[in-house]
Backbone as ProteinMPNN parsed JSONL, in Angstrom:
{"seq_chain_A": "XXXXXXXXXXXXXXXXXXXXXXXXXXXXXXXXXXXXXXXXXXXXXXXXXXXXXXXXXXXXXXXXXXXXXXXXXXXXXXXXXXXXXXXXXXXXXXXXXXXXXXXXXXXXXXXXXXXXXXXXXXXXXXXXXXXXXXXXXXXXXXXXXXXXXXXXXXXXXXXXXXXXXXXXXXXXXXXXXXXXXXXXXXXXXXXXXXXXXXXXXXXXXXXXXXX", "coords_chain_A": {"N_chain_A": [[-32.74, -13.687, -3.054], [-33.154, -14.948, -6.13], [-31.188, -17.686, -8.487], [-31.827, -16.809, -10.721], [-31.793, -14.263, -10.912], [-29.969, -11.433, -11.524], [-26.542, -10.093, -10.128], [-26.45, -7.056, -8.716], [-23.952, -5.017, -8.809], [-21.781, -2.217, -7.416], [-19.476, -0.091, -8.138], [-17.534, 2.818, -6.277], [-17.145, 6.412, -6.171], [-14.851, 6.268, -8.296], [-13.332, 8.463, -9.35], [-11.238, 9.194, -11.375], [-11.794, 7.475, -13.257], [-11.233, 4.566, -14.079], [-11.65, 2.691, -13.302], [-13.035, 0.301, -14.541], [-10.786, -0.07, -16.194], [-9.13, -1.306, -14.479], [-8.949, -4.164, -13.983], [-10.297, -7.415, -15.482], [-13.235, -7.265, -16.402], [-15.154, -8.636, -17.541], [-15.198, -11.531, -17.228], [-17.252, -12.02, -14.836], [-19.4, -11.348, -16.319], [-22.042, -11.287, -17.767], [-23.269, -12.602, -15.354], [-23.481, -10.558, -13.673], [-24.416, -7.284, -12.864], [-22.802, -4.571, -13.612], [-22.362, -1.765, -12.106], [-20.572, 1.791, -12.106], [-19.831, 4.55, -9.938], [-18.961, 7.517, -10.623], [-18.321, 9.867, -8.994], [-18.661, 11.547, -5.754], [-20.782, 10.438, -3.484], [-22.226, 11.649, -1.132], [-23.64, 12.619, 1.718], [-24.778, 9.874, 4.318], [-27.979, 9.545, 3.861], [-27.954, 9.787, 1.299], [-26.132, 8.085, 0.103], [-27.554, 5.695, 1.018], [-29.709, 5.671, -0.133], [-28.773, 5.904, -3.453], [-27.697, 3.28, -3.374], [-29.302, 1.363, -2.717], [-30.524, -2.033, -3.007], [-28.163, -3.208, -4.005], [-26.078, -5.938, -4.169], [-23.144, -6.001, -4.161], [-20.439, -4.087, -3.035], [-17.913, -1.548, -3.895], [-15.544, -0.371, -2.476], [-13.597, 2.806, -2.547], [-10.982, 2.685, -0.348], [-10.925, 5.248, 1.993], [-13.455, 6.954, 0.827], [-15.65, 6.676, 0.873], [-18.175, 6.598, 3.836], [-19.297, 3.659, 5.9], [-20.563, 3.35, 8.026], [-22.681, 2.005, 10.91], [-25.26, 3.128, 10.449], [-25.481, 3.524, 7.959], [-25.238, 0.646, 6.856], [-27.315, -0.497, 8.063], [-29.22, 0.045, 6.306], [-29.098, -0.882, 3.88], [-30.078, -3.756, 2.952], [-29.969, -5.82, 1.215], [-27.406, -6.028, 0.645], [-24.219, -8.142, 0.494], [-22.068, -8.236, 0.221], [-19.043, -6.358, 0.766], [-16.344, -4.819, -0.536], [-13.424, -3.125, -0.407], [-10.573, -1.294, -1.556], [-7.406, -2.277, -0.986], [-6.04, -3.445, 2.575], [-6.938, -2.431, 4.811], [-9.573, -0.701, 6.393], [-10.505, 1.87, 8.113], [-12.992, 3.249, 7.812], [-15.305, 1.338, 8.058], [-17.579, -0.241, 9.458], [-17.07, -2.893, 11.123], [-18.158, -4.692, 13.016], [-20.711, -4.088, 12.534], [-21.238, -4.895, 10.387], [-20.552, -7.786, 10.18], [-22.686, -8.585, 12.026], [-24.51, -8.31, 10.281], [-24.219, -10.097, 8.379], [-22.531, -9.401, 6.024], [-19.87, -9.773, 4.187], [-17.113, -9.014, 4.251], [-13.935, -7.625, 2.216], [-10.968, -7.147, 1.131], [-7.927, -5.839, -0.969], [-4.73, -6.484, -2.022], [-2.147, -4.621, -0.114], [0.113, -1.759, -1.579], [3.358, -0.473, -0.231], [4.735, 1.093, -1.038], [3.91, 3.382, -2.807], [2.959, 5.745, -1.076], [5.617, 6.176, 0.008], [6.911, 7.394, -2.45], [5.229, 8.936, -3.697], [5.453, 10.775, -1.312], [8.574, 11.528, -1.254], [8.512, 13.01, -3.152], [6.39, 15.324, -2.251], [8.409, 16.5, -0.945], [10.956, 17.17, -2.355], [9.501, 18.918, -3.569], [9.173, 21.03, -2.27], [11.926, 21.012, -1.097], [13.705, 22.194, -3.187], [11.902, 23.784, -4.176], [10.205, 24.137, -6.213], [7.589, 24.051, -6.999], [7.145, 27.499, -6.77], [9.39, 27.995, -8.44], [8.342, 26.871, -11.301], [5.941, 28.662, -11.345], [6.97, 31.036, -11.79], [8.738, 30.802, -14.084], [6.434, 30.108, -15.846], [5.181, 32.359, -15.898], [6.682, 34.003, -16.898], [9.381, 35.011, -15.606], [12.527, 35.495, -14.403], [13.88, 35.504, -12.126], [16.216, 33.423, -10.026], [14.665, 30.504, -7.333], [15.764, 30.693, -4.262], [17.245, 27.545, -3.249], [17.298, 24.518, -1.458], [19.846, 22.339, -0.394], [19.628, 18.786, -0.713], [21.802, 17.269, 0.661], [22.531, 18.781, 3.124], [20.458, 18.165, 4.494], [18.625, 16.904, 7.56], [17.069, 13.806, 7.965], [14.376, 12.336, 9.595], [12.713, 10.012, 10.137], [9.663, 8.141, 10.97], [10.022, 5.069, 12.463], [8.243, 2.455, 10.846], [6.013, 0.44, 8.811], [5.469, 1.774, 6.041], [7.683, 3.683, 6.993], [10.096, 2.306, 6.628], [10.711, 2.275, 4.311], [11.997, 4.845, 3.354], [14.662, 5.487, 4.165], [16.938, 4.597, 2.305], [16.803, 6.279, 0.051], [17.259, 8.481, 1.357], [19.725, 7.993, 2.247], [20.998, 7.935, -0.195], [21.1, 10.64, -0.954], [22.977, 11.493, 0.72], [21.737, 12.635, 3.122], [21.787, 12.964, 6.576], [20.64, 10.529, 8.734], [18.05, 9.101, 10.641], [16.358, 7.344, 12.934], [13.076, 6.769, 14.821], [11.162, 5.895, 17.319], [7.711, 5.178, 18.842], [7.514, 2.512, 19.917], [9.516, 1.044, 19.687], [11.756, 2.325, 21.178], [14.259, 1.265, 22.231], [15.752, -0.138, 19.781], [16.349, 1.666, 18.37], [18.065, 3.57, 19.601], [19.112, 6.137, 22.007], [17.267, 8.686, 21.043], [16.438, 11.875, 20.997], [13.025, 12.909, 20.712], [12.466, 15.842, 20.081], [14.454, 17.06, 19.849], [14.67, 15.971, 17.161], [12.412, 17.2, 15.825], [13.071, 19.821, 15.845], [14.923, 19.74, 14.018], [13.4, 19.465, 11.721], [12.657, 19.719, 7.776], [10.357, 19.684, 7.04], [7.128, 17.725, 8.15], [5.517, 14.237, 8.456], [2.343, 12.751, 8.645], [1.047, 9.58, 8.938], [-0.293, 7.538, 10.354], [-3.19, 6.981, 12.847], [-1.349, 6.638, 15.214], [0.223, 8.367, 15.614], [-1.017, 10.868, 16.803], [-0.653, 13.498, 18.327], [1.844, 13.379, 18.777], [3.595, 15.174, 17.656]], "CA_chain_A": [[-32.396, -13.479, -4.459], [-33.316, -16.131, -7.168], [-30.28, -17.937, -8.957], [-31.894, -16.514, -12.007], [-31.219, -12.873, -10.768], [-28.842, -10.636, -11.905], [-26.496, -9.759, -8.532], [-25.676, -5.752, -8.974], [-22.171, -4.52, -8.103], [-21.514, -0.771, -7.345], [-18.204, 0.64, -7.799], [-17.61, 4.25, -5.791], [-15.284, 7.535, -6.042], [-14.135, 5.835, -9.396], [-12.941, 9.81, -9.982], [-10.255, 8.996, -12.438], [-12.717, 6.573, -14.402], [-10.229, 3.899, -14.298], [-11.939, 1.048, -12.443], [-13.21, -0.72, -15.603], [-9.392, -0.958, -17.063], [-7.935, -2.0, -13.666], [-9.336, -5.016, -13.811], [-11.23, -8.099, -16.466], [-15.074, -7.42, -15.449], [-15.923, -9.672, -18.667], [-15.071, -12.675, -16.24], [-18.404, -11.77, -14.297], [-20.77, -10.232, -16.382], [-23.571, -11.272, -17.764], [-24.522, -13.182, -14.636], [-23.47, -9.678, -12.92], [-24.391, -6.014, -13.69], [-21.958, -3.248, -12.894], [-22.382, 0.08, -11.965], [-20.005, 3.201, -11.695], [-20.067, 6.276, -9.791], [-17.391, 8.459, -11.143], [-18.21, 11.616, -8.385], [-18.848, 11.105, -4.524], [-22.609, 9.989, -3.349], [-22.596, 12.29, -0.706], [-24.089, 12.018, 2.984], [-25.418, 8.742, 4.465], [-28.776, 9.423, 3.013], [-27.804, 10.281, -0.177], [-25.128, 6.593, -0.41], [-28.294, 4.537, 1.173], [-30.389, 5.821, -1.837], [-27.833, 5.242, -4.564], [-27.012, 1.779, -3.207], [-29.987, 0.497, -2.221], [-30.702, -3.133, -4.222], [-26.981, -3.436, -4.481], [-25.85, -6.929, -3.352], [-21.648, -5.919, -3.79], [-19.903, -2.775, -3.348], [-16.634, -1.823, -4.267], [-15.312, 1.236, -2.093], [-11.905, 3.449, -2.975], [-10.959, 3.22, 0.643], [-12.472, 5.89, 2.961], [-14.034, 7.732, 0.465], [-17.169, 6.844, 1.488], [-17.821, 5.892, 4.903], [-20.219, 2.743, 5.888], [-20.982, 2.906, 9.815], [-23.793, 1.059, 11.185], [-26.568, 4.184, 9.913], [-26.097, 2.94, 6.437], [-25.507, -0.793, 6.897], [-28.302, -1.093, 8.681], [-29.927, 0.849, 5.133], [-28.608, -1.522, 3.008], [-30.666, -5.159, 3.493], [-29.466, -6.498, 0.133], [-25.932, -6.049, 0.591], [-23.918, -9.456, 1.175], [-20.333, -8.182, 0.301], [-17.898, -4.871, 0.694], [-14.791, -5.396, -0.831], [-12.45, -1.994, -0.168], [-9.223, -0.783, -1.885], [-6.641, -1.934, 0.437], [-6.362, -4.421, 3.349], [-7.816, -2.087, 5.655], [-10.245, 0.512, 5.571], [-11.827, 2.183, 8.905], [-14.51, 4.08, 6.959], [-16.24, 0.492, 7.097], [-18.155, -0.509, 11.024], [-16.849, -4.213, 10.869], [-18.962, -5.21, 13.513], [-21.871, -4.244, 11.986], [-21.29, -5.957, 8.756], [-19.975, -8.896, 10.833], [-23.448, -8.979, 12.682], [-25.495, -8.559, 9.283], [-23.638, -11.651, 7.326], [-21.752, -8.657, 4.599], [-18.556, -10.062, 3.799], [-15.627, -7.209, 4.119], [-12.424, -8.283, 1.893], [-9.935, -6.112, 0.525], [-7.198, -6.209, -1.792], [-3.373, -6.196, -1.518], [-1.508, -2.818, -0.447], [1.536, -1.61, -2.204], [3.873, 0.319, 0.555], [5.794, 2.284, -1.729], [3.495, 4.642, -3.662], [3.008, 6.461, -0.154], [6.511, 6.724, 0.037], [7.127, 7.885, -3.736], [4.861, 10.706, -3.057], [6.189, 12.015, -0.382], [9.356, 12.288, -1.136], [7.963, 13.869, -4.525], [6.431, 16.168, -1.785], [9.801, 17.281, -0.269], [11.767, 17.593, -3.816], [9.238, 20.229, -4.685], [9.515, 21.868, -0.753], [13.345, 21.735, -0.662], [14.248, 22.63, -4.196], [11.052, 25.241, -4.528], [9.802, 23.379, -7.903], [6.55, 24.917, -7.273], [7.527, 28.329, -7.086], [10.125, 27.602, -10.291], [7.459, 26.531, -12.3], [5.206, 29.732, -11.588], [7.533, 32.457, -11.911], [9.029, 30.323, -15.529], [5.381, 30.704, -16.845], [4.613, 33.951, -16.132], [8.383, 34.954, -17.432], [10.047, 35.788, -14.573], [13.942, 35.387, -14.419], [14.699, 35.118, -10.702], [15.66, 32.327, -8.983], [14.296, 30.748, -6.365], [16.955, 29.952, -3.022], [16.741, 26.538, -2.872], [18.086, 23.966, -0.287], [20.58, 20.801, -0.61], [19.253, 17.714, 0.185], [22.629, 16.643, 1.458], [22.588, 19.127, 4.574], [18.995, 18.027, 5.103], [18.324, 16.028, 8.559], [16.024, 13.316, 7.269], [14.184, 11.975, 10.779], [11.783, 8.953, 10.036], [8.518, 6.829, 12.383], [10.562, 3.297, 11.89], [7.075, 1.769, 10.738], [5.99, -0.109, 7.817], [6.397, 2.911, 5.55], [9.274, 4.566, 7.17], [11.058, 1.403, 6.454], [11.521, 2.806, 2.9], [12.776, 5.639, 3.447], [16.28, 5.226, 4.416], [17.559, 4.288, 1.208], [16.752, 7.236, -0.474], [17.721, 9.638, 2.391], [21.384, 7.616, 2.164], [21.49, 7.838, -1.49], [21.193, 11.921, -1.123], [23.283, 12.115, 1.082], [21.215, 13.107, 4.403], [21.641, 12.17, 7.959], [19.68, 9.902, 8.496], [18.123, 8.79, 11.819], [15.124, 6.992, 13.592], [12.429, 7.266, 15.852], [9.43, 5.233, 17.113], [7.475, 5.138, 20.034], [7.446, 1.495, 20.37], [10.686, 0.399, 19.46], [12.985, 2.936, 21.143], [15.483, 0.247, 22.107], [16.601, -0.447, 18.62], [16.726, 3.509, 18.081], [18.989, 4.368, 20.256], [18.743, 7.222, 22.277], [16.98, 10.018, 20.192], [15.004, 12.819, 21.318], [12.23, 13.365, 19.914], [12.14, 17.532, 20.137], [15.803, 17.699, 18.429], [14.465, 15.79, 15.53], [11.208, 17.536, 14.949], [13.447, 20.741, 15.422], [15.858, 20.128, 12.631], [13.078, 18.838, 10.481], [12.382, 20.69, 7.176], [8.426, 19.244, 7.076], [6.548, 16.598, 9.078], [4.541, 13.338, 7.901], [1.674, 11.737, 9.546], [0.808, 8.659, 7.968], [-1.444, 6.41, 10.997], [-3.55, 7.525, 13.706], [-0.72, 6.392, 16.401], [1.262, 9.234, 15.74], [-1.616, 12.035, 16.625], [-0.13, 14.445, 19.267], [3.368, 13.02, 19.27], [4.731, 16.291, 16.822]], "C_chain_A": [[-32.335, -14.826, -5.169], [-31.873, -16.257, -7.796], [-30.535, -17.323, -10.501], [-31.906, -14.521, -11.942], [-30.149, -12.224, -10.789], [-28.001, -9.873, -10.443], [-26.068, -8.235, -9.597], [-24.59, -5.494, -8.312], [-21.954, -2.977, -8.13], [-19.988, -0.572, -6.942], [-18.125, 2.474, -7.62], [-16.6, 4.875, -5.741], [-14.766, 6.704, -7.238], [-13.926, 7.774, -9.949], [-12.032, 10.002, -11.458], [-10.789, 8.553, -13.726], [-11.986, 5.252, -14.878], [-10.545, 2.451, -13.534], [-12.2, 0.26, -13.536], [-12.282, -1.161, -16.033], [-8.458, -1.725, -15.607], [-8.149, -3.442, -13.631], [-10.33, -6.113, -15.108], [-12.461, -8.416, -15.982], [-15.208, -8.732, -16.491], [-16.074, -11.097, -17.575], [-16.339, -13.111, -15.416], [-19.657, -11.861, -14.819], [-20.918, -11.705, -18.27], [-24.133, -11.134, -16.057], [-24.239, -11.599, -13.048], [-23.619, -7.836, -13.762], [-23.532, -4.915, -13.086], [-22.437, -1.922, -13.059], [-21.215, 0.929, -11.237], [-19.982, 4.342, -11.209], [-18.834, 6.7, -9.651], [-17.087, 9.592, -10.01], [-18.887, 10.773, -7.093], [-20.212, 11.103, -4.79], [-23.107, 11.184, -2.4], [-23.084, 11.942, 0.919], [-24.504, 10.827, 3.217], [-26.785, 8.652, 3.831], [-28.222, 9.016, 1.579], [-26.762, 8.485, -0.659], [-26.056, 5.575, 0.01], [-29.261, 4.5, -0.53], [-30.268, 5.345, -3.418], [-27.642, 4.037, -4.832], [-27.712, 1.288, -2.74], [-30.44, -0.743, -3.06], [-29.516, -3.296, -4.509], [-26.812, -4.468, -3.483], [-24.08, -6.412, -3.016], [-21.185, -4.511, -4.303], [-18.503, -2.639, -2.807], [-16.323, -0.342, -3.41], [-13.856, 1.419, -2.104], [-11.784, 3.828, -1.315], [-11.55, 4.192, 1.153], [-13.304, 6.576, 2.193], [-15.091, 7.718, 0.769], [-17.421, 6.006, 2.451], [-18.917, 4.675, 4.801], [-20.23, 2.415, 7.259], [-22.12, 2.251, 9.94], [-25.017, 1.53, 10.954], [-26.658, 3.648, 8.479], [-25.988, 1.598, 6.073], [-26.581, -1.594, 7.369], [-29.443, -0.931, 7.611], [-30.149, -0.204, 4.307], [-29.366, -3.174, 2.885], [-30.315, -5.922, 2.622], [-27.949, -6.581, -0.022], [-25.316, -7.159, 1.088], [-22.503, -9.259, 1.427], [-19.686, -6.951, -0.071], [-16.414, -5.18, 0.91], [-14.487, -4.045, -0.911], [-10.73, -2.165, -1.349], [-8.176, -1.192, -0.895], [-7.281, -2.861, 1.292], [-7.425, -3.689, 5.2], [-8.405, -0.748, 5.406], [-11.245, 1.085, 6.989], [-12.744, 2.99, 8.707], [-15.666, 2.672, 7.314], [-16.338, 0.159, 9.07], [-18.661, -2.256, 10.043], [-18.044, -4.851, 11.767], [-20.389, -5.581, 13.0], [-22.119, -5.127, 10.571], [-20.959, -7.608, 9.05], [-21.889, -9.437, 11.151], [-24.594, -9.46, 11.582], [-24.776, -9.553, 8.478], [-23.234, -10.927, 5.965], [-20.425, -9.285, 5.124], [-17.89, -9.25, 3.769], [-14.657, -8.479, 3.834], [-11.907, -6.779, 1.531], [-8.278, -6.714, -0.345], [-5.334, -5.924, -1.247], [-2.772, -4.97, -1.586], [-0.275, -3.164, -0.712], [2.194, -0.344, -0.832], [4.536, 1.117, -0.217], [5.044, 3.428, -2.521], [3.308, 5.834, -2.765], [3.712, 7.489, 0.134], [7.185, 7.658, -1.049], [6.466, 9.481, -3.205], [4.936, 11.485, -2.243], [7.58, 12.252, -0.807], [9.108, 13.205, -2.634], [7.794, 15.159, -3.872], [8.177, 17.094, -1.383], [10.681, 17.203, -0.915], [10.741, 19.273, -3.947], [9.201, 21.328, -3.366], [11.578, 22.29, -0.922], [13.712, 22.538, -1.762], [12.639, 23.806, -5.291], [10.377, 25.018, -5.991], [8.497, 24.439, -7.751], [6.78, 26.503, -7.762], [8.524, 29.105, -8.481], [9.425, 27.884, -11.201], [6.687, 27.523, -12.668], [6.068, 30.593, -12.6], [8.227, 32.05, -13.701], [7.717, 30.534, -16.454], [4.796, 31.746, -17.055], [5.69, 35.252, -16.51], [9.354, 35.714, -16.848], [11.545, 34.83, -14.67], [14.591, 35.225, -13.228], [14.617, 34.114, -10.271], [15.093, 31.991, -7.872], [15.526, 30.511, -5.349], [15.731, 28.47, -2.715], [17.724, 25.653, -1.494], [19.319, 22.577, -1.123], [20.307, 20.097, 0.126], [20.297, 17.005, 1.071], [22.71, 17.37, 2.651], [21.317, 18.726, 5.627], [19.196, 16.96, 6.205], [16.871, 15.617, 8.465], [15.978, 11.699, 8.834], [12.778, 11.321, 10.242], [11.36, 7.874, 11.288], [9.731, 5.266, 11.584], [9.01, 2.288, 12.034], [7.328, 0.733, 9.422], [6.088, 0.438, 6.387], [7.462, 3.436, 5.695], [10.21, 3.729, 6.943], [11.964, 1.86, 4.975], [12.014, 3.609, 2.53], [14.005, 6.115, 3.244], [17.307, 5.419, 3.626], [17.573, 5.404, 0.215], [17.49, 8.263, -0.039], [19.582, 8.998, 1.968], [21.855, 7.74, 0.789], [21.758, 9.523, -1.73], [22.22, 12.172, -0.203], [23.144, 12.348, 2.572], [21.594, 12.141, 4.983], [20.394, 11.811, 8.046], [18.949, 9.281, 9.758], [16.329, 8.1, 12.097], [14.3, 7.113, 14.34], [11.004, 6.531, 15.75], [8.988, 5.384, 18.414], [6.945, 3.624, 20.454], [9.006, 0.605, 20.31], [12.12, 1.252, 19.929], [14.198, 2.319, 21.294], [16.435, 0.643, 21.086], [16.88, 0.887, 17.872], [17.585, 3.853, 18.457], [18.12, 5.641, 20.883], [18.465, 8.752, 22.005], [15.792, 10.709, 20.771], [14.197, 13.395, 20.482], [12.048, 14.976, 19.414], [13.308, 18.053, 19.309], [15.388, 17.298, 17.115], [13.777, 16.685, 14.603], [11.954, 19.045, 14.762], [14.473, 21.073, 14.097], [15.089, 19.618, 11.584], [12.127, 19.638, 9.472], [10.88, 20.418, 6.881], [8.128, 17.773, 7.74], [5.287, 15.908, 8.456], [3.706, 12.355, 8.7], [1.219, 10.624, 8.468], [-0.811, 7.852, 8.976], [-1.801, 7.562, 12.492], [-2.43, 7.116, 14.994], [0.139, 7.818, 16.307], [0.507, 10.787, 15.932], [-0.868, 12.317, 17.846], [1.549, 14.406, 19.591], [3.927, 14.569, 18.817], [3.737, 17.66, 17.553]], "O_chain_A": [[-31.548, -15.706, -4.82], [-31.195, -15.23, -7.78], [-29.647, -17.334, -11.353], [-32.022, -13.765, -12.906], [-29.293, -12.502, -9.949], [-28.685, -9.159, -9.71], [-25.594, -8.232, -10.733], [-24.435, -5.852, -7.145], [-22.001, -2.565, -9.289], [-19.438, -0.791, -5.863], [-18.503, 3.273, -8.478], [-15.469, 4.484, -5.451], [-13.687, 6.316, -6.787], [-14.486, 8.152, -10.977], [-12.223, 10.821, -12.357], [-10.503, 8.945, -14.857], [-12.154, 4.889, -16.042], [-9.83, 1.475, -13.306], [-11.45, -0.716, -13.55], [-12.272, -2.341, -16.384], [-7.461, -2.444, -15.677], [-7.202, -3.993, -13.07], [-11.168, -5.436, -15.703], [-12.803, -9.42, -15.356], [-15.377, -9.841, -15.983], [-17.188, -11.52, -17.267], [-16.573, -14.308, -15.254], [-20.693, -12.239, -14.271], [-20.328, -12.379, -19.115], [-24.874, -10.299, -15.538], [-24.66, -11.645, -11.892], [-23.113, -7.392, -14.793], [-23.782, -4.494, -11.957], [-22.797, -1.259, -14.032], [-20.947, 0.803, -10.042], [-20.109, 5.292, -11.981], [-17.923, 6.408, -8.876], [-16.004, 10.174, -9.951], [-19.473, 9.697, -7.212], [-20.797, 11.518, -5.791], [-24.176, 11.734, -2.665], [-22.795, 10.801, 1.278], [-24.755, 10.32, 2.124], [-26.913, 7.627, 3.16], [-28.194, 7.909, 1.041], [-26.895, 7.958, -1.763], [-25.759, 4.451, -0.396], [-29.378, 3.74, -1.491], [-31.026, 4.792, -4.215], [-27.457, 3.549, -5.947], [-27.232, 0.419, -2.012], [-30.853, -0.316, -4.138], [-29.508, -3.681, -5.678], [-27.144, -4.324, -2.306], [-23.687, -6.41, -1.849], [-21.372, -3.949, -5.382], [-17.977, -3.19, -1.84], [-16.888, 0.695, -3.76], [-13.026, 0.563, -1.798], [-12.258, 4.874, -0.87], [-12.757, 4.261, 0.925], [-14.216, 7.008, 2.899], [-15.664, 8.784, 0.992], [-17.109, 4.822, 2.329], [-19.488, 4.584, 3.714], [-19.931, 1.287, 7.65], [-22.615, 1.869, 8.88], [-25.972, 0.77, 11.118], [-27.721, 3.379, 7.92], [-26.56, 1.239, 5.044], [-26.81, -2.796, 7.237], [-30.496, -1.547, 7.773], [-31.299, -0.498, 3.981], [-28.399, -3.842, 2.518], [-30.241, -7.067, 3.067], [-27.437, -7.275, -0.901], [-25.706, -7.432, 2.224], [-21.82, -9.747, 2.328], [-19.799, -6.53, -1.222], [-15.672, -5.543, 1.823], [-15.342, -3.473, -1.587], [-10.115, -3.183, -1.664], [-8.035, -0.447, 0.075], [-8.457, -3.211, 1.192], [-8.102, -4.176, 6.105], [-8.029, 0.101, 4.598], [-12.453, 0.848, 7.032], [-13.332, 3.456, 9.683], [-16.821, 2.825, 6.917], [-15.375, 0.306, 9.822], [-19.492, -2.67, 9.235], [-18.879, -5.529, 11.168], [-21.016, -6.64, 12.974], [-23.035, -5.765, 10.051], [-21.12, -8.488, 8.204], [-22.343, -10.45, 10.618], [-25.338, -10.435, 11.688], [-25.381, -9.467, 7.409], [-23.445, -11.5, 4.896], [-20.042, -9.268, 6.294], [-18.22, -8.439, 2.904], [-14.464, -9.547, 4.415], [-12.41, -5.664, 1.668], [-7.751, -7.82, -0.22], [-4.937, -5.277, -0.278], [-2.722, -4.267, -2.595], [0.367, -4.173, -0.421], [1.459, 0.601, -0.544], [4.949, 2.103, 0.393], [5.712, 4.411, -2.843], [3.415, 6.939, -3.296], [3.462, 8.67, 0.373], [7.92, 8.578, -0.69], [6.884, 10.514, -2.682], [4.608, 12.672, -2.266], [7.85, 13.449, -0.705], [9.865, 14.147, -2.87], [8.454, 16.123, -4.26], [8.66, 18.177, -1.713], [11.697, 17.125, -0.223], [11.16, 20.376, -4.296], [9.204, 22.524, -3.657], [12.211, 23.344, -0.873], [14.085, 23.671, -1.458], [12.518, 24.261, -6.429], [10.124, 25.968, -6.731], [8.471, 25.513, -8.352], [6.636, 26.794, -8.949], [8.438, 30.143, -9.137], [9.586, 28.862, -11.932], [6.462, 27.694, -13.866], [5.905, 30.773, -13.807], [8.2, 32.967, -14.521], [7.806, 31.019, -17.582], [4.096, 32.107, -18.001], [5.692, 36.483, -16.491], [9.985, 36.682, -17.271], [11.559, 33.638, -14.973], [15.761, 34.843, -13.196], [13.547, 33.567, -10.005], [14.849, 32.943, -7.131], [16.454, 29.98, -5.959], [14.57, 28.272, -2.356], [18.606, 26.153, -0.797], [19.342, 22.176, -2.286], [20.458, 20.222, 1.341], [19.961, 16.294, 2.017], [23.022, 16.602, 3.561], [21.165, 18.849, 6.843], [19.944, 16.039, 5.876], [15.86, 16.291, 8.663], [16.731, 10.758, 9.082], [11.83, 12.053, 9.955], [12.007, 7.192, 12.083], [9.946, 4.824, 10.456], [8.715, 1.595, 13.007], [8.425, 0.311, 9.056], [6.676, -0.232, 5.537], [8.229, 3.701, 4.769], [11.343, 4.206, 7.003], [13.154, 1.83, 4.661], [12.592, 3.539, 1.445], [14.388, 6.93, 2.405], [18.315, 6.084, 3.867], [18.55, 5.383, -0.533], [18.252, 8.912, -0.755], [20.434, 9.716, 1.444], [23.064, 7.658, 0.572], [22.56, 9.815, -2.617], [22.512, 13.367, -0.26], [24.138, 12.304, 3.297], [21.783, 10.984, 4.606], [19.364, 12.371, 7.671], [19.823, 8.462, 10.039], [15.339, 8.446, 11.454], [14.749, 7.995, 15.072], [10.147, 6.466, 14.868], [9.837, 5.733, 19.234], [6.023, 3.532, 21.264], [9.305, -0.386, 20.977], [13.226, 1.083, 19.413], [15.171, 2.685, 20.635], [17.44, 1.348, 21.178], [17.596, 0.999, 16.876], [18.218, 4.618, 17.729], [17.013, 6.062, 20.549], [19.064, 9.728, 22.457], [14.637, 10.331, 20.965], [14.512, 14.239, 19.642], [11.474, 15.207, 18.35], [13.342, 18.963, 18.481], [15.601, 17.963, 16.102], [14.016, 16.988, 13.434], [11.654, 19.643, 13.729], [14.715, 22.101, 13.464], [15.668, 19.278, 10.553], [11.088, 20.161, 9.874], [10.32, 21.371, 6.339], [8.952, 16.859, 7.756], [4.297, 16.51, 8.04], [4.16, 11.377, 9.294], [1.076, 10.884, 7.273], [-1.943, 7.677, 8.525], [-1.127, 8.464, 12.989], [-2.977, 7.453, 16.045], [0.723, 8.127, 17.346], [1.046, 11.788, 15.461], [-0.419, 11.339, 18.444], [2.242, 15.103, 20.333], [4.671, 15.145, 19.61], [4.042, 18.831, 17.33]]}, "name": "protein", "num_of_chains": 1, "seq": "XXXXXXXXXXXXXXXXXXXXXXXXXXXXXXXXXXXXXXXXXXXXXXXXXXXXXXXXXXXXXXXXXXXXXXXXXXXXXXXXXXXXXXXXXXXXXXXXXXXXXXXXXXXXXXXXXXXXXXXXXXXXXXXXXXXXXXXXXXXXXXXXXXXXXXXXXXXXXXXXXXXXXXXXXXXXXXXXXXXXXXXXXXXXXXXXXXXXXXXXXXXXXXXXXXX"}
């Protein structure tokens, strides 16, 4: 690529349409042209096609994967910058071996946590169900729960760290559980927790078969 060539940049899964304001493209552009895809690309064909002649691409974490079938597609590609410090949608090796650059940006731990417990406000206290039966003019309540009898059983990770504070501010017992750190746990069984627990959160692949 000539210094007098325009590099292209592809940003993907922009669903919201919100990549242009997160950020000051002006900074770039002229000597760069951007492109948007607002809606997924679709199979490995279908994302070599789209993105072929693209030197930098911007991916919304896994949304679209990049194993070594479409990196190997790609011959113009120098740099895949991701959402987020990690992203296994993306076959490092292979981008390692072809001279693409993989960066990524800084993660926030708390929006994870926000939305879950968002989830389990509208589980204990039946919000969903509320909300129906209020628009379609119904008068019964629902039976809801109190978060203070709730037994609130958290992975002591890098998420579950934030937890705690919430769970103690409602109220709930509050307790731990890891499978690397039982030490500093104390002695908790895992089978009483998951039995007093009113829903269960996987967050990382270490925790497949434990629940």
């Amino acid at each position: 690529m000539s210094r007098q060539e325009t590099i292209k940049l592809a940003v993907l899964d922009d669903y919201q349409s919100v990549a242009l304001e997160a950020a000051d493209w002006s900074l770039i552009e002229p000597a760069v042209a951007i492109s948007v895809f607002d809606t997924h690309l679709g199979d490995a064909d279908a994302v070599v096609r789209a993105l072929d002649g693209f030197d930098i691409i911007v991916a919304m974490r896994e949304r679209t994967p990049f194993p070594q079938t479409v990196l190997d597609r790609l011959p113009r590609l120098r740099l895949l910058a991701t959402t987020g410090m990690r992203n296994q949608a993306i076959d490092l090796v292979t981008a390692r071996n072809r001279g693409i650059d993989v960066c990524g940006t800084p993660m926030l731990g708390y929006p994870a946590a926000e939305h879950t417990w968002a989830l389990i406000f509208a589980l204990v206290k039946q919000i969903p169900p509320e909300n129906l039966s209020m628009h379609q003019g119904g008068g019964r309540p629902v039976c809801r729960r109190d978060c203070r009898i709730i037994h609130l059983a958290f992975g002591l990770g890098k998420l579950g760290l934030r937890w705690p504070e919430l769970g103690f501010a409602f109220g709930m017992k509050v307790q731990a559980w890891s499978t690397t750190t039982r030490k500093r746990c104390g002695s908790v069984v895992l089978s009483l927790l998951v039995g007093k627990a009113v829903c269960h959160f996987r967050y990382c692949p270490r925790s497949s078969g434990v629940v």
